[in-house]
Phi, psi and omega in degrees: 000118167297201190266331181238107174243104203270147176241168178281141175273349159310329195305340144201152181358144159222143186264003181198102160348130175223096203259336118049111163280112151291116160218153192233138192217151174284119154317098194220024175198136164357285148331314178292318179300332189268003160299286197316312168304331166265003172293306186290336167292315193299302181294298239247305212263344184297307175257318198273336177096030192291142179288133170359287185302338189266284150335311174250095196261017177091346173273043199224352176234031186210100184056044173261136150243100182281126151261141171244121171263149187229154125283106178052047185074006211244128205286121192247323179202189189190164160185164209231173188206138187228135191267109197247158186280355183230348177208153177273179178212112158308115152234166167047107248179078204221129169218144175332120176320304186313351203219018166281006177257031176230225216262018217299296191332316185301285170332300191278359176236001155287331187294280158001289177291316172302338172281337202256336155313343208272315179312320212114337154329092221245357160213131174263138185225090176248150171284069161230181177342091164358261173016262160322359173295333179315310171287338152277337151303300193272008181251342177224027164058040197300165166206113158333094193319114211293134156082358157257156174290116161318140178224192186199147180208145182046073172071336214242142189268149183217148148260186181247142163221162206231136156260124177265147203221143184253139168246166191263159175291006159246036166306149156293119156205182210311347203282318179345136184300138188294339165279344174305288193318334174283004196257161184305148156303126169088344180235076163240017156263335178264150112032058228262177161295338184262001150281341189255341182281340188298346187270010180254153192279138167291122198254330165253052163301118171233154166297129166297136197271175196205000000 
C-alpha cells in the first residue's frame, strides 16, 4: 500500500455523479492526526454528544493507525486501527454528515483491510452498530461473532464482527527484506529516505558478533 492509496470508485453504486478525487492516506505527521482528530469531533461529540474522555479514550497513541480520508484534499472521514499479535481492530469510524450517502464509509474500511493485509493480518475485528451488520455482511462478508453477547457502550448497542482478511504475496513477515521494514507505514512498495542513505559507504563498521 503507498502512502496515497485511490481505491476504485466502482466498489459500489452510486446514485449521483461525483467527479470529486478519493483518497485514503497512513496518517504519519501532525497536521494529518489533527484532520482526523477534528473529523472524529466533528462526527461524535458534535452529533452524537459523545463526552471527551470517551472519545479521545487514550488509545489514539499506542500501536495505532489513523487513515484519513479526503475530497478534492478537504479531510471527510477517518478510522484508526489498533494492532493485536493475532488480529487487527477497526475503530472510531467517523465520516462527515454531508458526504455519508456515497462510499466514503466503504473506501475507508477497504483501505483499512488492505493496509492490515499488507501486514499480514488474517483477522479483523469492528464493533459495529446492531443497525449496520447488514453492511458489514454484504460489503466485507463479515460474521457476527458466535456465542458472544451484544454490549453497548457510549449510548449505542454493538456486536463483534469478524472479517476473514487474504494477505497478498508480498505480505510484511519477518523474512521480508530489512530495508522494506524500514520504510513509512503503508509505503513499503517505494523507496524510503534511508533507502536513499544506503548509497552512502558505512562509516561506523563494527565486527559481526560470532
Amino acid at each position: 500500500m503507498n502512502a496515497n492509496v485511490r481505491m476504485p470508485l466502482d466498489a459500489r453504486p452510486q446514485t449521483k455523479v461525483d467527479d470529486a478525487v478519493l483518497e485514503v492516506i497512513v496518517c504519519r505527521t501532525l497536521p494529518e492526526i489533527l484532520q482526523a482528530v477534528s473529523v472524529r469531533t466533528l462526527v461524535y461529540m458534535g452529533e452524537q454528544a459523545c463526552p471527551y474522555e470517551e472519545e479521545f479514550d487514550g488509545n489514539d497513541f499506542a500501536g495505532t493507525t489513523h487513515l484519513l480520508l479526503r475530497r478534492n484534499g478537504e479531510p471527510i472521514g477517518t478510522l484508526r486501527i489498533r494492532w493485536f499479535a493475532d488480529f487487527a481492530k477497526f475503530e472510531r469510524v467517523a465520516v462527515r454528515r454531508e458526504y455519508r450517502r456515497g462510499r466514503a464509509t466503504l473506501l475507508l474500511i477497504l483501505a483499512a483491510k488492505r493496509l492490515a493485509e499488507k501486514k499480514n493480518y488474517r483477522k479483523l475485528l469492528g464493533y459495529g452498530q446492531v443497525r449496520l451488520i447488514p453492511f458489514w455482511e454484504q460489503y466485507f462478508n463479515a460474521q457476527v461473532r458466535e456465542r458472544r453477547d451484544g454490549f453497548a457502550f457510549s449510548d449505542h448497542d454493538y456486536v463483534e464482527m469478524l472479517v476473514e482478511a487474504t494477505p497478498p504475496a508480498d505480505a510484511i513477515t519477518l523474512d521480508s527484506d530489512p530495508m522494506i521494514l524500514l520504510r513509512p507505514e503503508g509505503a513499503w512498495d517505494e523507496p524510503g529516505v534511508l533507502d536513499k542513505s544506503a548509497v552512502r559507504p558505512a562509516t561506523n563498521l563494527g565486527e559481526l558478533c560470532r
